[in-house]
C-alpha positions as CSV (number, residue, x, y, z in Angstrom):
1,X,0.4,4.4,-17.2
2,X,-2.1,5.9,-14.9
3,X,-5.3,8.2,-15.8
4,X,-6.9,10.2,-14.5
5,X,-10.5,9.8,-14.3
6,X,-13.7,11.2,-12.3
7,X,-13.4,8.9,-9.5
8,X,-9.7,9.2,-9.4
9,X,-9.3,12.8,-8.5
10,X,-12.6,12.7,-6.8
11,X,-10.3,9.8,-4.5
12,X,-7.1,12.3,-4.7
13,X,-9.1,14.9,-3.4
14,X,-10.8,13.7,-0.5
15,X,-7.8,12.6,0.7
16,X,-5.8,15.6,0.3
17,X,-8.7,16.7,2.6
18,X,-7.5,14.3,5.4
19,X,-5.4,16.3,8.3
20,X,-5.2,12.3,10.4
21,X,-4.9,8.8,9.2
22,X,-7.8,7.2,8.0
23,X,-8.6,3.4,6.4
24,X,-10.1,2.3,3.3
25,X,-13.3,1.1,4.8
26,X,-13.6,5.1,6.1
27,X,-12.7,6.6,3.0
28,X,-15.2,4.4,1.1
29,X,-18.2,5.3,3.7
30,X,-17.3,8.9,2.5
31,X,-17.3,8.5,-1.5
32,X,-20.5,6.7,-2.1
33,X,-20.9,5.8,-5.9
34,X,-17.0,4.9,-6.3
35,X,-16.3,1.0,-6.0
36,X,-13.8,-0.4,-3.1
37,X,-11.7,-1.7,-6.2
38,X,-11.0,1.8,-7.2
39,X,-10.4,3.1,-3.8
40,X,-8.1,0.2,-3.0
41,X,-6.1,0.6,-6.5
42,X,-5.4,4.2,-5.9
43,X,-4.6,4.2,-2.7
44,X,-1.8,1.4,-3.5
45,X,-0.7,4.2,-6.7
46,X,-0.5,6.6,-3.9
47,X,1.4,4.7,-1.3
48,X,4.1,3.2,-4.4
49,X,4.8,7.2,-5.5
50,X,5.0,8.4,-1.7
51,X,1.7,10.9,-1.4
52,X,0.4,8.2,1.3
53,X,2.0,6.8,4.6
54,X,1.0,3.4,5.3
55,X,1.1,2.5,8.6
56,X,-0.4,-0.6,10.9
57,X,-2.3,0.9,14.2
58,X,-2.0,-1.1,17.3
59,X,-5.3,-3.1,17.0
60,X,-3.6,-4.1,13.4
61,X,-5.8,-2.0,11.3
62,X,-3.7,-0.6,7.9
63,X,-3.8,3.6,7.9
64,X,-3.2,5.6,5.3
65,X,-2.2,9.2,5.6
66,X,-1.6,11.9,3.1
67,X,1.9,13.3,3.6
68,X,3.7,16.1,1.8
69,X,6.8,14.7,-0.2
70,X,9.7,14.5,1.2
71,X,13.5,14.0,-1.0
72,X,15.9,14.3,2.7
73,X,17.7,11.4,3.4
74,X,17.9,11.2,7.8
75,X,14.3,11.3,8.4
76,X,11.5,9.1,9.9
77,X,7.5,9.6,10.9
78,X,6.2,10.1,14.6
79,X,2.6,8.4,14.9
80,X,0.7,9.6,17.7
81,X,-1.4,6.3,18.6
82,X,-4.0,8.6,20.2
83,X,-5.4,10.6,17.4
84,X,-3.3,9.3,14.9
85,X,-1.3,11.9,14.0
86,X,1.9,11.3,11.5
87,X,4.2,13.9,11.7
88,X,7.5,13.8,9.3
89,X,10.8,15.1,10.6
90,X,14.3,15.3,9.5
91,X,16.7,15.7,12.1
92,X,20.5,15.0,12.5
93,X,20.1,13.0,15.5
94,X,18.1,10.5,13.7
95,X,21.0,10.5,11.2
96,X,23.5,9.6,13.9
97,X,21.5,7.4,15.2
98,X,20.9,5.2,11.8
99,X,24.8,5.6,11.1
100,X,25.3,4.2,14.5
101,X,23.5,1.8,14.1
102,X,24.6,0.5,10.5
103,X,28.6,0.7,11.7
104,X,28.4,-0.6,15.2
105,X,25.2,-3.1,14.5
106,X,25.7,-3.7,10.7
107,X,22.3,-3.2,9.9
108,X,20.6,-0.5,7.5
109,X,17.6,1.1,8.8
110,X,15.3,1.6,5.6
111,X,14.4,5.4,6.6
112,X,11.7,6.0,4.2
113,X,9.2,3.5,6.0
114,X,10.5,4.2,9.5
115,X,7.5,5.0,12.4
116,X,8.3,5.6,15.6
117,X,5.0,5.2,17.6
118,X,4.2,7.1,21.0
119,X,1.8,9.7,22.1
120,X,2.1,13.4,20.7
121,X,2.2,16.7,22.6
122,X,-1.5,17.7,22.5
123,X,-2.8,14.2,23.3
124,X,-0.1,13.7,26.4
């Protein structure tokens, strides 16, 4: 069961703030007065119901990013590893792609935690 509390939706909404990734040792700069414990344990209630992306960047640091839900099947994330940008797409492509790739490779591609990093169209 969660609650919610002061420092709960005072978490929910600064995040819901966010338009970029950001880590827990950022987010707790920002909310003085709520304990790391807190931050951490919502965050993790976040990620497990699918309001936050996590994601590792490229010097190994764990992101977090606020993401509109999603209920498509054929999707994945683009993370732009210059401003950190997560964008969600569905496209059929992608689905031919994973379907290829589960008959001719026999392996399931686990869509809902797929990233595909690069550099995005106003950082190139």
């Amino acid at each position: 069961m969660s609650y919610n509390t002061k420092p709960k939706n005072y978490i929910n909404e600064a995040i819901a703030q966010k338009t970029s990734d950001f880590s827990v040792k950022e987010l707790c700069n920002e909310l003085e007065g709520v304990s790391q414990a807190t931050i951490y344990r919502v965050i993790e209630q976040m990620c497990q119901s699918g309001e936050l992306k996590k994601t590792i960047a490229k010097d190994g640091q764990i992101r977090y990013q606020h993401l509109e839900e999603c209920t498509h099947s054929g999707h994945c994330y683009l993370k732009c590893d210059n401003c950190g940008k997560l964008e969600h797409i569905d496209c059929e492509d992608f689905c031919d792609l994973t379907e290829h790739i589960k008959h001719q490779h026999h392996f399931a591609i686990d869509e809902s935690n797929m990233v595909i990093n690069g550099i995005c169209e106003d950082c190139q």
